[in-house]
N, C-alpha and C positions, 0 to 999 in steps of 0.2 A: 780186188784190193786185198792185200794180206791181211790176216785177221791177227789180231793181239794176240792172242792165246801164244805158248812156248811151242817154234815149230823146229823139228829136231830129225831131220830125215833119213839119218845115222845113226844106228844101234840103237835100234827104236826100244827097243827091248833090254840095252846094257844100265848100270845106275850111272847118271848122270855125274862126272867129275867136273865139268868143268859146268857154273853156270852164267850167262853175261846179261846185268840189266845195262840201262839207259837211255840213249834218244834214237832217232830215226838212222842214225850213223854204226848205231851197235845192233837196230832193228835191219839195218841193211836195205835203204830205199833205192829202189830203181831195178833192184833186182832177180831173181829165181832165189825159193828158198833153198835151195842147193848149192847156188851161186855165194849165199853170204859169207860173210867171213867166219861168223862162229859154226855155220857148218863144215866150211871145206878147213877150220880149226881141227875141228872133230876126227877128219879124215885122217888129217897129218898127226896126229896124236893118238889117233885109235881108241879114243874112249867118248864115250857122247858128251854133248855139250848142250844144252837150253838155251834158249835167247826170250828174254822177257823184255825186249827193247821192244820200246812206243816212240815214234813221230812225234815231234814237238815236245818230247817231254824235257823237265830241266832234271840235273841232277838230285833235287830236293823231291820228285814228283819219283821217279828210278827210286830212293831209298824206302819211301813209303810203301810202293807196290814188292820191295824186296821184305819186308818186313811182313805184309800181308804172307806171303810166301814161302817165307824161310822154314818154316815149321815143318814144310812139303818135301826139304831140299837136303839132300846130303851133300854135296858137293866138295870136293877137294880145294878149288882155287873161284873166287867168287870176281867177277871180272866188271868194274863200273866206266861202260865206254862211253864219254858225252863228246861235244863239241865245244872250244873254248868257249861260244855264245853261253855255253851253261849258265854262267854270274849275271847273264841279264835273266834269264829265266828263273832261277831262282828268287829274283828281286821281283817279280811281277806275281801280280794278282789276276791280273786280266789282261792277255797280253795283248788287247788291243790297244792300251797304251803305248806298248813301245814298237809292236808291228802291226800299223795300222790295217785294220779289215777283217783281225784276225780273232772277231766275235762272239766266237763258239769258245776262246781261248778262259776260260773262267779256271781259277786251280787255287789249289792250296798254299800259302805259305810260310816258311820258316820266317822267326826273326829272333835276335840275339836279347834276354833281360841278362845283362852283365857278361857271365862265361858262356849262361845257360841258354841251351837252345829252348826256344818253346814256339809252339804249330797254333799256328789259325787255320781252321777249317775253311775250306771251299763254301761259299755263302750261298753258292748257286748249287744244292744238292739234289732237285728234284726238276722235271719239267715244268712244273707251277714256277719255279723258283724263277727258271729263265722268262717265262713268258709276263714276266713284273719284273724284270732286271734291274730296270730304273730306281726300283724302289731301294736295290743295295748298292748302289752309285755311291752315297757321300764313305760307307765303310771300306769298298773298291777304292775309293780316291786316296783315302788316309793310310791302306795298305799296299799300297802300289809306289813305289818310286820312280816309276817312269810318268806319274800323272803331273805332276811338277816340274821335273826337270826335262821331260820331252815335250809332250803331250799339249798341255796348256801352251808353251812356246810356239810352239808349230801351226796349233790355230787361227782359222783366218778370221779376223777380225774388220771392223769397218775402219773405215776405208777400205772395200775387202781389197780394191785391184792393186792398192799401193802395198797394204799390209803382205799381199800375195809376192808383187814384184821385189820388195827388198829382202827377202829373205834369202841369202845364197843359194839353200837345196833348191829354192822353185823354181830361181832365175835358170839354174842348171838345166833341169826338169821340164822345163820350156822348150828349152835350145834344146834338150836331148830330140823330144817330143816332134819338136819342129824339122828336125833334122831327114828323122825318120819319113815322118809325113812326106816331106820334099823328096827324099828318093826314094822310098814307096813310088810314087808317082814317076818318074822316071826308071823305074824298074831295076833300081840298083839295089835295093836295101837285102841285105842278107840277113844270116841270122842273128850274127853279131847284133848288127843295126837295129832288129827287130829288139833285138833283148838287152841296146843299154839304156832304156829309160827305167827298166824292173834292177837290170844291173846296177845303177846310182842308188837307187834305194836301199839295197842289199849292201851295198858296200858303206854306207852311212852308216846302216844297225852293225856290222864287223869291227868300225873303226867306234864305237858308240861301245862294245862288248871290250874293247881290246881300253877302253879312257877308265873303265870300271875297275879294272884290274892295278891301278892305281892310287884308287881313293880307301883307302887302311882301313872305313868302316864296311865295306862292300866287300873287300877282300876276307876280310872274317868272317864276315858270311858264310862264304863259301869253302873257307878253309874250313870252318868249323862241322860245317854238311860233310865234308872229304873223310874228317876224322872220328864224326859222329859213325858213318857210313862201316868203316875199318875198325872199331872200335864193335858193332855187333856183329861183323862178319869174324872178326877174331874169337869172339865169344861162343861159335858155331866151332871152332877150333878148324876151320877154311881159313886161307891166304886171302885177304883184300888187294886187287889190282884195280889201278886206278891207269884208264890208259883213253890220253889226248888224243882226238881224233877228229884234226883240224881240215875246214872246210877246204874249198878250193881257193875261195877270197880271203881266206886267212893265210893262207900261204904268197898270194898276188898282195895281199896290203900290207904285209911285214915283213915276208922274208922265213927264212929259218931262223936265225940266231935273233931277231927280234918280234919273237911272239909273247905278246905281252903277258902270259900266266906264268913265265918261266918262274919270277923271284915270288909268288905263292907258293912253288915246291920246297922252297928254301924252312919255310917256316912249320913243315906238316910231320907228323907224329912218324917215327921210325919204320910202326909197324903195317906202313902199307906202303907196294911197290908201286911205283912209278913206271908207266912207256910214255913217254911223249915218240907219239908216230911222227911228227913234223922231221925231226932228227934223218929220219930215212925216206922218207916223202920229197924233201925237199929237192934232192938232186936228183929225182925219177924223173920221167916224162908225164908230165901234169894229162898231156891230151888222150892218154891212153889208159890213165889212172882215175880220172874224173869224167861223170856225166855232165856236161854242161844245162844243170836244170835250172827251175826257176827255186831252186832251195838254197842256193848259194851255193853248189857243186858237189854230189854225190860221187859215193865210189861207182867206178862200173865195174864190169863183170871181173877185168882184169884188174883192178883196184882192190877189190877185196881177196884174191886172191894172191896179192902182193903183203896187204897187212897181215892177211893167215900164215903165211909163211914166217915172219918178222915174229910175230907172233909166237908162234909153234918152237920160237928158240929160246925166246924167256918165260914161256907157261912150262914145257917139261920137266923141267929141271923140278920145278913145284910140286908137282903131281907126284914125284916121288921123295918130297924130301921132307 
């Protein structure tokens, strides 16, 4: 498994101009670190590049570890790659709220007093911490937004089989299940079949990220993390790029022209660039662009060397200007 640390296997030796935090989409899952996109970046640009991108992380989780960082970092153009799901991550305290199982998931979060941003620390700081978890349940429950409006919803309560059956996702979740199972048995079930009862899930939490982006206190949230972000990377006297980098199901449940973070751009501070990748994504060949995993669809080898390239026409111009 690739390890966090910045892996940079181009001009090992040159100063770093280019550096890219964020989630597993800027960390480059699924693939060779030679393969990612911020290195074969690197290649097409001729100057080295960093990637400090982590798996699972939200945009607000990337700013903090750019912060730990910056001090280390000269870099020309400073590049924050998430995945639209960001606004559900940044709204969780523990994302097994809103992506059930995902237990280990304990993190840090922002919240808005008024303009002002201000950080609750991770409550779970130590191994003692996790292994007494329960004991920071009711402060998880109060800083979490998915405890409420997901979480508590979805539990099965008594009557469990009735409270089970009327729920849309289960009744789905059933038939998917049941389906499988039946031709499992008859020796039909492929992959597909194998992977749409994980697929109904995944596409709930997409269209559950895509309803967020909606509701005007959640959306500053995140605007405010964008501008927080581009506001110390400017201070660095580096360029802030902020560049979308939408799953596979995000492009299958919207479309292009209807991905719902568009009208957040609308409202963000001048002095940080925009790529929304969906724009050139969307009329590529998805099956040759995407891994079909259980993450909701990773680049593949040829994916990330498609964003590199897309890429490598709006970062140069930076580098020198």
């Amino acid at each position: 498994m690739r390890h966090y640390m910045a892996h940079d296997p181009v001009m090992k030796d040159a100063p770093a101009r280019v550096v890219v935090m964020g989630d597993s989409y800027a960390f480059a899952r699924q693939v060779e670190d030679i393969q990612a996109w911020p290195a074969q970046l690197g290649q097409l640009l001729g100057v080295r590049v960093l990637n400090f991108g982590v798996g699972n992380y939200g945009l607000d989780q990337a700013l903090l570890r750019y912060r730990r960082l910056r001090h280390l970092l000269e870099s020309r153009v400073v590049i924050m790659g998430v995945v639209p799901e960001t606004i559900v991550r940044v709204h969780s305290a523990w994302r097994h709220y809103s992506e059930y199982g995902n237990t280990f998931g304990f993190k840090p979060r922002f919240y808005l007093q008024g303009q002002q941003l201000e950080l609750w620390p991770n409550v779970i700081a130590t191994p003692s911490d996790f292994s007494h978890y329960t004991d920071f349940l009711p402060i998880l429950r109060d800083r979490d937004h998915f405890y409420k409006t997901k979480f508590r919803q979805d539990l099965i309560r008594f009557s469990y089989l009735w409270h089970w059956l009327t729920k849309p996702r289960n009744r789905r979740l059933v038939a998917l299940l049941t389906k499988r199972q039946r031709q499992r048995t008859t020796g039909d079930c492929d992959a597909r079949c194998e992977a749409a009862p994980f697929r109904s899930v995944m596409e709930r939490n997409i269209r559950l990220a895509g309803s967020l982006y909606d509701i005007p206190e959640c959306r500053r949230l995140l605007a405010a993390l964008i501008t927080q972000f581009a506001s110390e990377v400017c201070v660095t006297g580096a360029v802030p790029v902020l560049v979308m980098l939408p799953q596979l199901l995000d492009l299958e449940c919207f479309g292009c022209d209807g991905q719902p973070y568009r009208a957040l751009f609308a409202g963000l501070i001048p002095n940080i660039r925009i790529v929304d990748t969906a724009e050139f994504l969307y009329n590529a060949d998805w099956s040759v662009l995407y891994v079909e995993d259980s993450y909701g669809g990773h680049f593949s080898a040829q994916g990330n060397s498609f964003i590199a390239r897309h890429l490598a026409q709006y970062i140069e111009p930076l580098l020198s200007a």
